[in-house]
N, C-alpha and C positions, 0 to 999 in steps of 0.2 A: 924333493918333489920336482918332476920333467913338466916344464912350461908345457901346454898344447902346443905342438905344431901349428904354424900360422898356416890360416887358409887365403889362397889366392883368390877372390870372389873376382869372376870377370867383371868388369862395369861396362855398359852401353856409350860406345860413344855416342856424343851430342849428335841429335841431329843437322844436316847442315842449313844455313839459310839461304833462303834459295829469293832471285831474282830473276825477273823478265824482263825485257827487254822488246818492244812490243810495233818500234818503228824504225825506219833502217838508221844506220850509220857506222862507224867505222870504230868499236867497240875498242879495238885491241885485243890485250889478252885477257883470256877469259877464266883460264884455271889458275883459281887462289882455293888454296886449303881452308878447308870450313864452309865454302861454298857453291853453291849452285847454279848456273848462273846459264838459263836460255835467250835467245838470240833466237826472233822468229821474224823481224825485219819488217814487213807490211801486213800485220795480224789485223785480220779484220774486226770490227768491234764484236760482234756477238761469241766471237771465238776466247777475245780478252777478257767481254762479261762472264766468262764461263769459269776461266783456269787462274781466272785472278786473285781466288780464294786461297789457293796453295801455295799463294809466295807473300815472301816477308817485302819487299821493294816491289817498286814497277817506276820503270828509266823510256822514258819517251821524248820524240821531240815535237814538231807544235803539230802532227796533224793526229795525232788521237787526244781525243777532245776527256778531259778528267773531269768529268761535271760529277754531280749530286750523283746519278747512275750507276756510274763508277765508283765509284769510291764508297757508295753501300754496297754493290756487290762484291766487292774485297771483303769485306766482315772483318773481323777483329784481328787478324793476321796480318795486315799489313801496317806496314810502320813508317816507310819512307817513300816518296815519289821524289826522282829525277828529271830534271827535265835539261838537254842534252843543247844548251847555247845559250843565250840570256835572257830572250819573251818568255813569260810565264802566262802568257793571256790564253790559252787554252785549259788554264787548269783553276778549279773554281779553290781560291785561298783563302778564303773567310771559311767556306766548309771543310776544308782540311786542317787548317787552325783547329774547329771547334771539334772535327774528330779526334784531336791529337797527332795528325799524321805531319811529318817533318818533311818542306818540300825542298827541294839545294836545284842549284842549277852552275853551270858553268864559264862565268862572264869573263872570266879570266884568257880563255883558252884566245879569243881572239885580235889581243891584245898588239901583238907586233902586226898581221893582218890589216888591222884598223887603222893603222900608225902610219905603215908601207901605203895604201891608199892616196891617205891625206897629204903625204911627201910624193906619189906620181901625181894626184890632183895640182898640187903646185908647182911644180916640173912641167907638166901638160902646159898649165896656165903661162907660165913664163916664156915658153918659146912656140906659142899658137900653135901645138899641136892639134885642135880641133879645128880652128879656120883651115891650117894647111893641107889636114884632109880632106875636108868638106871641097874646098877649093880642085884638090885635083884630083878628085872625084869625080870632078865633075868636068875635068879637060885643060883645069887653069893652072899654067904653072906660073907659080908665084912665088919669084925670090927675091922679092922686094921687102920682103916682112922683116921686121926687125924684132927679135925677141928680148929677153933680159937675160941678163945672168944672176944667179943668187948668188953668187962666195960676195961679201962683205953685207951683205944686204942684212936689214933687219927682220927678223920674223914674230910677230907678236900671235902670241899661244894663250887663249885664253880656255882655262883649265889644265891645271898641272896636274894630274891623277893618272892613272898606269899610261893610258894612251898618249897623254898631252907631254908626257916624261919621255916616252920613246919616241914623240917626233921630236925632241929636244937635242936628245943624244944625235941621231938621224940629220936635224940642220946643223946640230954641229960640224958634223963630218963631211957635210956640204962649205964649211967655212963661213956661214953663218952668225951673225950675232944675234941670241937670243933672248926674250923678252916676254916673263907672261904675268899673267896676271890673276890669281886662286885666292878671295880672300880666306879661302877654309884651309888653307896648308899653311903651317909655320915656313918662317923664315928659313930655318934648318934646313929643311929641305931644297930654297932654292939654291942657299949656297954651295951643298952639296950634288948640284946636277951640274953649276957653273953656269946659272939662268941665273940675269938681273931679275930683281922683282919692282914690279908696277903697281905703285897705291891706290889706283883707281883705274877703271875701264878707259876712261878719256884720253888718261895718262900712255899708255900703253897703242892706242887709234892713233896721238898724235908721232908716235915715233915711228910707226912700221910699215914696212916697207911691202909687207906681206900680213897676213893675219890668218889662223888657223881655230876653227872652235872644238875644245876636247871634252864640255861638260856636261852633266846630265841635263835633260829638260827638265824645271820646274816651273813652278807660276814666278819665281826671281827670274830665271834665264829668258823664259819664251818671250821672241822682240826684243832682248837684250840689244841686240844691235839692228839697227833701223836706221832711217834716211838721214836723223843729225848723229848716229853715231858714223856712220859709212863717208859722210861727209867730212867729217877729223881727219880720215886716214889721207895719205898723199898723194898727189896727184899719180894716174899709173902705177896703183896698188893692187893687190892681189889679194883677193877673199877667198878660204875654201871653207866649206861643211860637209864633215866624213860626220859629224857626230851623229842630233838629232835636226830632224824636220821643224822649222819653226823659231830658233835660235836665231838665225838672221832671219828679219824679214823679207819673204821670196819678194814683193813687189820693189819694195825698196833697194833690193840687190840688182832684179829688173832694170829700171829708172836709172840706178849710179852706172850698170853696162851701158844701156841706152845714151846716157850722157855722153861718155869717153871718159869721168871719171876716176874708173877702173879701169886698168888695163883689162885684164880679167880673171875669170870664176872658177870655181870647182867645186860643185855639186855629187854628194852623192847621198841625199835626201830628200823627201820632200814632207811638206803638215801632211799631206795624202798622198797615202801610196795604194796601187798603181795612180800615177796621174793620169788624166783625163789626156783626151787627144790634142784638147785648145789647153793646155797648162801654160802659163804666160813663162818657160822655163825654154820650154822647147822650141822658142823662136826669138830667143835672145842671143844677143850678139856675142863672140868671144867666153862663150859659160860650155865648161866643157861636161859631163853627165853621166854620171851610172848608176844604175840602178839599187842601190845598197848592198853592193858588194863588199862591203869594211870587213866580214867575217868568210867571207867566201874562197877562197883557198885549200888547198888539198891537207896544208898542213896544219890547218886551221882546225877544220875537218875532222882531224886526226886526234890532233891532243882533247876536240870538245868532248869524242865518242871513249877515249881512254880518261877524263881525266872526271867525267861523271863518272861511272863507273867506277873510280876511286875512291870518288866523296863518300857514293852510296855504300860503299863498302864499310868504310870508317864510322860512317853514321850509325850504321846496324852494328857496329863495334863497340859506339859510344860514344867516337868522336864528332861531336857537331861544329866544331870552330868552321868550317868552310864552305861555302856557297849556301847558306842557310836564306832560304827567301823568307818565311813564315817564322812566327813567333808562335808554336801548337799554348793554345789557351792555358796558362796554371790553374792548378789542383784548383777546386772549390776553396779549401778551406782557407789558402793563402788571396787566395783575389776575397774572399769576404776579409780578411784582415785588411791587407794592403792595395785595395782597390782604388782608392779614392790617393792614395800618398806617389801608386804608379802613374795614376794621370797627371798628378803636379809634376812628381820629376820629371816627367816629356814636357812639361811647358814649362818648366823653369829650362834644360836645358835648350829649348827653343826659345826663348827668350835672351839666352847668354847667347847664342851664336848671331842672334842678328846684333846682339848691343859689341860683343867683341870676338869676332870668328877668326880663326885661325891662332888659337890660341897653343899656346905647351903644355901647362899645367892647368889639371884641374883636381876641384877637391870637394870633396861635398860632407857635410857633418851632419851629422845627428843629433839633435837635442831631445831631450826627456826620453819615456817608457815608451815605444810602439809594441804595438799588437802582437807582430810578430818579427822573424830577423828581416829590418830593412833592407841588405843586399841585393834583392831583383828592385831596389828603388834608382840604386845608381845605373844597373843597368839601364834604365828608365832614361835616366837623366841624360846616359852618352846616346840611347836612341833620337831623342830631340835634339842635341847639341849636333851632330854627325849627321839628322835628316837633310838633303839635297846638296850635300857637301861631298859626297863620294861615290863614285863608279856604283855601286852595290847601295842597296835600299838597307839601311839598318833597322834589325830588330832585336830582341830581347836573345835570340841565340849569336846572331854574329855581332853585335856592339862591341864588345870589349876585345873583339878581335879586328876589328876595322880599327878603331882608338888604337891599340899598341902599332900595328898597319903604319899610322898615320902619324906616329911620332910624337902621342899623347901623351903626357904621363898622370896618372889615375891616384889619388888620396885620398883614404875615407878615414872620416875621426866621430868617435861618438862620446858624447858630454850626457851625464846621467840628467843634469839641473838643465831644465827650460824655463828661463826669467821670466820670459811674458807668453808663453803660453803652454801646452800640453805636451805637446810636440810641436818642433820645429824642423823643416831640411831647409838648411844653408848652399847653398853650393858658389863656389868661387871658381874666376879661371881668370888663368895668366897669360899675358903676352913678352917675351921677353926680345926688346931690341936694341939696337947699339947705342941711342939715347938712354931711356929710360924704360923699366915695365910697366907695360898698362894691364889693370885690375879692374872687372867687374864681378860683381855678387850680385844675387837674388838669392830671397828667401822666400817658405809658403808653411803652411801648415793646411789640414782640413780639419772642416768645420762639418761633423754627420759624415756625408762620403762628396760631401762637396769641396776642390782644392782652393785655397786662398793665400794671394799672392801677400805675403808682411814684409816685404826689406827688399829694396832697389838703393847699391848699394851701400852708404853707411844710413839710411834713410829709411823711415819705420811711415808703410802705407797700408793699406789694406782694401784690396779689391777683389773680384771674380776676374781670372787672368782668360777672358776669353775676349774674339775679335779683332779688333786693330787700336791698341795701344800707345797714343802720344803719350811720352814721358818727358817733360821740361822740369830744366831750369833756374832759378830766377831768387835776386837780394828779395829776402822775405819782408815786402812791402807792398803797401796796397795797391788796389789796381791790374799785376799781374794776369788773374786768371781772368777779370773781367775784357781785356783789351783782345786777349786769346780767343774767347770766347765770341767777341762781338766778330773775330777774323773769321772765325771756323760759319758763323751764321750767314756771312754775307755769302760762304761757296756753298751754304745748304746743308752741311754737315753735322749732323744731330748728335748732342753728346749724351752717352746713354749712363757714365758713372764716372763719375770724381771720388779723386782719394788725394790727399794734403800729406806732407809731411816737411818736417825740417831738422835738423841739427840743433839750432839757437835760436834762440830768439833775437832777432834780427839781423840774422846772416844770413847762409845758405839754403835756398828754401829749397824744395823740390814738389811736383805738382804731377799727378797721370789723370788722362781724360779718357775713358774708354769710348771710341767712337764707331757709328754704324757705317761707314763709309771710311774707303783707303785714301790716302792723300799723293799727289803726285808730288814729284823732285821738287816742281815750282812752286809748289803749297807751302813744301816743307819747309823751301828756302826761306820764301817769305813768314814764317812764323820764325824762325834764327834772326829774320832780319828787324823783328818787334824790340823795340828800344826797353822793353821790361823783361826779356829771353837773354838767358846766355848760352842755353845750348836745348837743342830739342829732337828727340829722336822717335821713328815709327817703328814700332816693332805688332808682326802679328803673329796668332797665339793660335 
């Protein structure tokens, strides 16, 4: 019997996906196989309302505005928006979240840009480049001025993260010894750039000779450095901020020029941009000024407009590991499952980073039957532990890609038996240094879809982990909580929930007060400094 003759049936190739590109920049190349990919530079909105249906991406940078508008007029065809440098404040992210649409952008691209800045900001600074042209500008020649030189000089770098790492390398080659201070980066790291590390911010003010800031703004950073920290540093110091606006306090940087404290400045931000005409910046002495030019470069420029365009590429591929700003909402069915167990793991991981940040190791367990597969839990977890500790905002797509990034190493273990309750997540992380490792853990479980915090480390409590969180403490004997408590009344500080726990009976006790109000440094000290405290810490949730 003769098999049939195979028939060759032509098939349709795929159609390609296609991309817009909808406000100017410097794209690159455009032809990749598979896709389609317009370049229309300064589209006017009604034109983009119109043709936005027919593509799978749309890549912009901040002046077309992605509100609600947009992004219903796309319809179900689009899947990814780009946005071409690091602000995303033109693109509305809670409604593209709940569309599903995945937004990237590209913080990376201006990373030597930023770095080369904050190295002429301090260059500028050290040999009065701004006085000596102001001066002969103005008809005065003046070579009386005596500048510095950097090679031996100290530079303290607070924030070791891409930008703070490449003025690192940068003062080196200036001859430089350098000095920073990240408590979210392991050790590993600094020994590997050939950067001393500094235990504290204080630590780090009193040695340097120069000071640089590389970190994100958070409500920890903003006024991080202010009149008694600016005051540490040494006489005829050098402050600069490429970073954010707001990180040094501008009045206090004001006042320390004004003094002669500093030698001087190098601004290139402000809390408000544009400034006003009277900005107390603009008539201070020795502060040299530009207007947030960190990303502003040709070649800068170049890799933002190529190297979106890659993401988005990869995205519509599959690959989301990279520039992922948005977490697009999970399916129904798993947030009804795991809704309540995602919320705890971002505040247990937020809870570890402030009790031991910069950690190597972490691990997180599972105890008893969940609902469904816990694994977007730990994702959860590295979002809180990672928030305000790296260049990039982590979420549920780039965490575990920032975490490896950052020299994390990631363990999950699941235990069928849960002793004391239904379910429980563990999570632990480790510090490893040339003494000894330091270890913290936190645990929680939920109760309905509400998270509840049970185990600070070998110590069984049980609270609502929300608010501002003292955790002491204290030889398991009377009196403790009452003496705390009479301290916290006399500054007004209302405690909203207690939770006890101890090891023995009559050893090691441990004690948390959930309270409605933050405490400052001198609060805190003075509750360590209670003859019934042996150690007390604030952490907020």
């Amino acid at each position: 019997m003769t098999a049939p003759a195979p028939t060759n049936t032509p098939q349709t190739p795929a159609a390609p996906l296609r991309v817009l590109i909808c406000d100017e920049m410097q794209p690159g190349n455009l032809d990749h196989e598979g896709f389609v990919i317009d370049y229309e530079g300064n589209m006017d909105r009604a034109e983009t309302l119109r043709r936005l249906p027919e593509y799978d991406a749309l890549i912009t940078r901040s002046r077309t505005k992605v509100d609600r508008e947009l992004i219903d007029a796309a319809g179900p065809r689009l899947k990814v928006i780009g946005r071409g440098g690091v602000g995303v404040d033109n693109i509305d992210l809670e409604y593209a979240s709940l569309r599903g649409l995945l937004v990237l952008n590209a913080p990376e691209s201006n990373n030597v840009s930023a770095a080369e800045l904050a190295i002429m900001h301090l260059m500028a600074a050290a040999r009065g480049l701004t006085r000596s042209d102001s001066k002969t500008r103005k008809g005065e020649w003046d070579r009386k001025f005596l500048g510095l030189e950097l090679k031996d000089k100290t530079l303290g770098i607070v924030g070791l993260g891409r930008i703070g790492s490449i003025v690192a390398d940068r003062a080196q080659g200036l001859r430089m010894k350098v000095v920073a201070f990240d408590p979210h980066v392991p050790a590993s790291k600094f020994e590997r750039l050939g950067v001393e590390r500094a235990e504290t911010l204080e630590d780090l003010l009193g040695q340097a000779d120069a000071v640089t800031v590389h970190t994100p703004l958070t409500e920890e950073t903003s006024g991080m450095i202010g009149q008694k920290e600016l005051a540490l540093l040494k006489k005829d110091a050098i402050v600069v901020n490429a970073a954010r606006g707001g990180i040094i306090e501008e009045a206090a940087l004001v006042e320390a020029l004004k003094s002669g404290h500093l030698f001087a400045a190098g601004v290139d931000v402000f809390v408000d941009e544009p400034p006003t005409a009277d900005h107390l910046f603009l008539s201070a002495p020795n502060l040299g000024i530009t207007a947030h030019l960190g990303a502003n470069t040709r070649e800068a420029q170049a890799r933002v407009g190529a190297e979106i365009v890659s993401r988005v590429l990869d995205a519509l591929q599959g690959d989301v590991s990279k520039g992922a700003v948005n977490a697009p909402a999970l399916d129904a069915k798993t947030m009804e499952a795991l809704g309540g167990y995602l919320t705890l793991g971002e505040k247990l991981g937020r809870i570890l980073a402030q009790l031991l940040p910069g950690g190597h190791d972490l691990e997180v367990t599972f105890r008893g039957e969940f609902p469904a597969d816990p694994a977007p839990v730990v994702t959860a977890v590295l979002v809180g532990y990672l928030s305000g500790s790296t260049d990039e905002t982590p979420n549920m797509i780039n965490a575990r890609a920032l975490a490896k990034e950052r020299g994390l190493n990631l363990a999950v273990r699941q235990q069928t038996d849960s002793p004391d309750y239904q379910t429980e997540v563990i999570v632990k992380v480790v510090s490893h240094a040339a003494t000894k490792d330091r270890t913290r853990t936190v645990g929680g479980t939920v109760f309905g879809k509400a998270p509840r915090l049970t185990r600070l480390r070998d110590y069984r409590v049980e609270l609502e982990p929300e608010g501002y969180i003292l955790i002491a403490s204290n030889e398991d004997k009377p009196g403790a909580v009452a003496k705390l408590s009479n301290l916290l009344g006399t500054w007004g500080v209302n405690i909203a929930g207690m939770a006890l726990g101890r090891a023995e009976k009559g050893g090691q006790a441990l004690f948390t007060l959930t309270l409605d109000d933050n405490l400052g440094a001198e609060q805190l000290q003075a509750i360590r400094d209670l003859d019934v405290i042996e150690s007390a810490f604030l952490v907020k949730v």
